[in-house]
ROLUM-796753 format. One record per residue: x, y, z of N, C-alpha, C in turn; chain. Coordinates in steps of 0.001 Angstrom, whole numbers. Example, Ala and Ser with C-alpha at 12.3 -4.5 7.8 and 13.67 -1.06 7.14 Angstrom:
// ROLUM-796753
13190:-5690:7800:12300:-4500:7800:13200:-3300:7800:A
12850:-2250:7080:13670:-1060:7140:12900:30:7870:A
***
This chain:
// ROLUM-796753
818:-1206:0:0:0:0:855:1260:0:A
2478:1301:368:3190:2231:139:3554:3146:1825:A
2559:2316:2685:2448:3096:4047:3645:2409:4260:A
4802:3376:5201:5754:3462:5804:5481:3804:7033:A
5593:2693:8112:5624:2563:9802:7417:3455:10456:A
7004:4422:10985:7750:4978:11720:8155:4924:13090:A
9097:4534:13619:8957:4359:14926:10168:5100:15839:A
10563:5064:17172:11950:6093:18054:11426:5557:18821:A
12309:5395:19962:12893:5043:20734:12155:5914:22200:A
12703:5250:23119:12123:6056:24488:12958:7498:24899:A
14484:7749:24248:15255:8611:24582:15127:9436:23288:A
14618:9324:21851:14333:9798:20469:15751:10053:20332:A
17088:9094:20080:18092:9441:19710:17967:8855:18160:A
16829:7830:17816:16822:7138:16966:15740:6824:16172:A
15371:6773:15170:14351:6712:14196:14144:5347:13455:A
13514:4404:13543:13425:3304:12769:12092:3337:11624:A
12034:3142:10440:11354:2985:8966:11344:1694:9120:A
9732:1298:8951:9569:-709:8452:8762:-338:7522:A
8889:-1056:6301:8559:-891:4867:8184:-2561:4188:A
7329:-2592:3833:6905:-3647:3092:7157:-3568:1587:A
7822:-4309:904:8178:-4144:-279:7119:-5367:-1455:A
6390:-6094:-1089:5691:-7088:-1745:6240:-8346:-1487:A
7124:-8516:-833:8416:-9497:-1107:8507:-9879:641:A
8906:-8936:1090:9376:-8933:2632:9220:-7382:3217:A
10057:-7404:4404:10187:-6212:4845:11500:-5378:4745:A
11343:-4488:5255:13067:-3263:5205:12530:-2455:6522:A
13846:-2540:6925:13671:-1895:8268:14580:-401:8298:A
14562:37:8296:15984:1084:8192:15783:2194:9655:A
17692:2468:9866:17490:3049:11278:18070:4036:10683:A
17411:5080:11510:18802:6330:11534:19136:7121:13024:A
20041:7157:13207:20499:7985:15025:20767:8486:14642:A
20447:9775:15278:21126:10947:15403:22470:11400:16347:A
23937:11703:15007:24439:11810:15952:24923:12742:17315:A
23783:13617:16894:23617:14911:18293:22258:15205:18120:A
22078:14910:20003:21035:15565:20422:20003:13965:20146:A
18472:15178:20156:17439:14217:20092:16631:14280:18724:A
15885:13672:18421:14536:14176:17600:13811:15545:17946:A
13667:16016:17714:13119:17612:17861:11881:17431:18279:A
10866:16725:17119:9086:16321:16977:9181:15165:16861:A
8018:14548:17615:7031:13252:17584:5931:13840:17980:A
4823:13123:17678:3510:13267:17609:3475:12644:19597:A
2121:13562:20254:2256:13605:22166:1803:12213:21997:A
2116:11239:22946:1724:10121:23730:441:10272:23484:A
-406:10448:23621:-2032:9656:23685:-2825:9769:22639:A
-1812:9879:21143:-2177:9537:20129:-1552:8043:19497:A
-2290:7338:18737:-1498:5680:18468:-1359:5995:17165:A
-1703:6739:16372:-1415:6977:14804:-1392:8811:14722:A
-150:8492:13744:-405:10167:13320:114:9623:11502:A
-880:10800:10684:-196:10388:9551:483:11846:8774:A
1453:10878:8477:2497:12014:7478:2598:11943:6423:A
3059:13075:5130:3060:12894:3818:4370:12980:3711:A
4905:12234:2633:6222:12506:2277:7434:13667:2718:A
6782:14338:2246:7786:15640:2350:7752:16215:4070:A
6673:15423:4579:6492:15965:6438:7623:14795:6753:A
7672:13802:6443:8313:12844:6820:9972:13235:6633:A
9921:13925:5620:11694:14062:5314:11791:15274:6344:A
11360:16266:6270:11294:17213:7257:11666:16604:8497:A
11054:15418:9089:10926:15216:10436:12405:14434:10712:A
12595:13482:9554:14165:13203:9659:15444:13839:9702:A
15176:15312:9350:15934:16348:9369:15934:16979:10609:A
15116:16441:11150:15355:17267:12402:14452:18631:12693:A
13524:18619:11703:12814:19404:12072:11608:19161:12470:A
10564:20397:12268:9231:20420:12830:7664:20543:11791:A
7541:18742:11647:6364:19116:10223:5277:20089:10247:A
4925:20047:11670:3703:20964:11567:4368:22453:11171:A
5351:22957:11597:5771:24026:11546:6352:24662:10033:A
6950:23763:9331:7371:23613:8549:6525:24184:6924:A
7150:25163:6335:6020:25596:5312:5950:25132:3875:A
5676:23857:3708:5307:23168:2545:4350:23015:1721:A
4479:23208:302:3426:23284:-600:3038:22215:-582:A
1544:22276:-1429:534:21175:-1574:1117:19799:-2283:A
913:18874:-2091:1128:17627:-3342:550:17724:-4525:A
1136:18058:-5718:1034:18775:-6813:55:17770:-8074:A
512:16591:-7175:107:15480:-8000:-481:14005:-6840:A
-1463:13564:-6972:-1647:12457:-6318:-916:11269:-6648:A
-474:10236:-5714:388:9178:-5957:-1331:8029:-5896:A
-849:6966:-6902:-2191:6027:-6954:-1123:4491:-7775:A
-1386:3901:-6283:-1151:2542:-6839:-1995:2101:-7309:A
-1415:564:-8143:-2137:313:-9529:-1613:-1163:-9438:A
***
């Protein structure tokens, strides 16, 4: 379906991606090597959803909500 599961850690030094490819899975980590994660979505939510470009934002270390990004110019549609 293209959904990418995001997950960090209890200290947010670290970011883990699980990805379904049709085949199997992919897991991919990334730590940061200073500091923490900046943003995660508060505790007493169990889903938050992100679009691409919020998602790269958030790996950067920044702040999606905050962050001033244009619209998706084009819809993505699996097939």
């Amino acid at each position: 379906s293209g959904t990418i599961f995001v997950f960090t850690n209890k200290r947010r030094i670290a970011v883990k991606l699980l990805v379904y490819d049709g085949q199997g899975f992919w897991l991919c980590m990334k730590r940061f090597s200073q500091g923490q994660l900046k943003w995660w979505p508060k505790a007493d939510t169990r889903t938050y959803t992100l679009n691409a470009q919020a998602l790269q934002v958030l790996l950067y270390q920044g702040h999606p909500q905050r962050a001033a990004m244009s619209d998706d110019w084009k819809p993505i549609v699996a097939k």
